[in-house]
N, C-alpha and C positions, 0 to 999 in steps of 0.2 A: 760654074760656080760651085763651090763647097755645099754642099747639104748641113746640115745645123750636127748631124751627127759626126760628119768626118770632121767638121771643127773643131767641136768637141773632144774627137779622137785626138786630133794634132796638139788643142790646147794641152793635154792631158800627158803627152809625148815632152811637150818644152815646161812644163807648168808641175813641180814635185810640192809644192807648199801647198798646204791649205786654203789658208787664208788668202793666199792669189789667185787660187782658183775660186773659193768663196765671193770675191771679189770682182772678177769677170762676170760669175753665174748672175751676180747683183747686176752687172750692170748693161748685161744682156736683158733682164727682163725690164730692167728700166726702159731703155732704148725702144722695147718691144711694145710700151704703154705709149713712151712720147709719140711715137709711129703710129700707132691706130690712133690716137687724140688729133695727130696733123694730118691723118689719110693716107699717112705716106706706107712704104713699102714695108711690114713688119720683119721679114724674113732676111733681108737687106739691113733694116736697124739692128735689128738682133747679134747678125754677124758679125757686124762693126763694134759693138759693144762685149762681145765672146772672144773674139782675137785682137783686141786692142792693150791688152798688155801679155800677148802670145810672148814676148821676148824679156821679158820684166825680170827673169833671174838671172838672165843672162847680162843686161847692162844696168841692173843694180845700184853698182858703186863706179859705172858712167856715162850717166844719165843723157849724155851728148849723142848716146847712139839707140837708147831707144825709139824704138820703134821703124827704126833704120836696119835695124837685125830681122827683124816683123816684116817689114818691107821683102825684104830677102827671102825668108820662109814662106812667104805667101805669093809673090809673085808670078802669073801664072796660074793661080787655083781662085781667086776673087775677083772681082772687079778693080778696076782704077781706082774707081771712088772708095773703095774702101778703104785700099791703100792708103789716098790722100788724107781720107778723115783720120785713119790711125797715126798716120806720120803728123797733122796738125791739131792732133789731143798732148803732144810735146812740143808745141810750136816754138816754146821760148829756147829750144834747144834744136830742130829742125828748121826752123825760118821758115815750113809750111803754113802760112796764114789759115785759119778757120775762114772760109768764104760761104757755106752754102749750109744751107740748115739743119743737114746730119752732122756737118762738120762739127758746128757748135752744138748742138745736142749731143753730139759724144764728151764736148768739155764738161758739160753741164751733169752732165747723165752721172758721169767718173765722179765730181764733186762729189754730188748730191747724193750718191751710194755712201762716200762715207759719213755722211750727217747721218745718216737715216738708219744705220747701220748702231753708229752712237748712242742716237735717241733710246735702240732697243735698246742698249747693253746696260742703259743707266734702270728701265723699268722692272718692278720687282720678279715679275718671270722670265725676261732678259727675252720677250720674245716682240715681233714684230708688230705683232694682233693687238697691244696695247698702247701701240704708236698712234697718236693721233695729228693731225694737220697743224691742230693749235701750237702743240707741244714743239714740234719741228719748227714752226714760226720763232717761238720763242726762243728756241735753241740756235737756232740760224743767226739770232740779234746778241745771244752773249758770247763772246768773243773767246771768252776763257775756256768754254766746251766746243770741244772737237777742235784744238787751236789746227792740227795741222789741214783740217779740212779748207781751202780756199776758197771765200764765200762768195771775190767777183767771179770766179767760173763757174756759178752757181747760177750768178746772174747773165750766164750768155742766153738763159728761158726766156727773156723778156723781147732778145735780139731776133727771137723765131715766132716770137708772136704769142708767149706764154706767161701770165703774170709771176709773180713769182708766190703766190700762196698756192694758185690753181696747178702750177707746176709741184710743188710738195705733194701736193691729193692725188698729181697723176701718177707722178715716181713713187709715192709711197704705195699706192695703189696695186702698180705694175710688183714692185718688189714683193708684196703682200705675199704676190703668185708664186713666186721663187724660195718662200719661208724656208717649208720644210726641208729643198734642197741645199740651205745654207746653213740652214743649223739654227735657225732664228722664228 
């Protein structure tokens, strides 16, 4: 299996935008929270959530093969499972169903990166450290902020065992770690 660094390296190889790599880096360490919160494997979460949009400027503008190109690029360097989970973070476009609880912690994880991302960019230092649980609560409920964020794959937390406020405190929590790295 890939080491967190050669991932990183490979992200870095298919990934020239910023903010998609911004974006990974978010929701590698999310992954990396819900992981230690469920016991489960952090190093394993992490990756899943680091190489989960490894193909994303490449099928862009057609979205039918994301993570299907990922699949490809990584095949032989990860695990199956991980594969699976990346290939069913696009399910409505791969017919990979989310079955198993990284599955859906990576839908959720991907969500819930851009809420929280959001939340910072509206607070007066535009940084993460003045994001609070409450405030992402409330922001999750108006409709009108963060429209493109999707709120039911937000709610696949509840499906693995996580409420969904205590899931904001864990994701915001995890991301918290990844500030600096993101610019946030």
């Amino acid at each position: 299996m890939l080491t967190r660094e050669e991932a990183l390296n490979l992200v870095k190889k298919h990934i020239s935008k910023r903010n998609i790599l911004y974006h990974v880096l978010a929701v590698e360490a999310i992954m990396r929270s819900v992981a230690q919160h469920l016991g489960e494997d952090e190093e394993k979460w992490g990756l899943a959530g680091l190489l989960h949009d490894i193909d994303y400027e490449k099928t862009e503008t057609v979205p039918e093969k994301h993570s299907l190109i990922a699949e490809e690029l990584l095949k032989g360097s990860v695990l199956e499972e991980l594969i699976k989970a990346i290939k069913s973070h696009n399910f409505k476009h791969t017919g990979v169903k989310p079955e198993n609880t990284m599955e859906k912690a990576l839908i959720a994880c991907d969500a819930v990166s851009g809420l929280l991302v959001a939340c910072a960019l509206v607070m007066p230092s535009k940084k993460l450290a003045e994001v609070k649980v409450e405030t992402v609560a409330k922001k999750f409920k108006d409709k009108d902020f963060a429209r493109g964020v999707e709120r039911e794959r937000i709610l696949l937390c509840e499906e693995i065992g996580i409420p969904r406020d205590k899931f904001f405190e864990v994701a915001l929590n995890g991301l918290k770690k990844a500030a600096a790295e993101i610019g946030l």
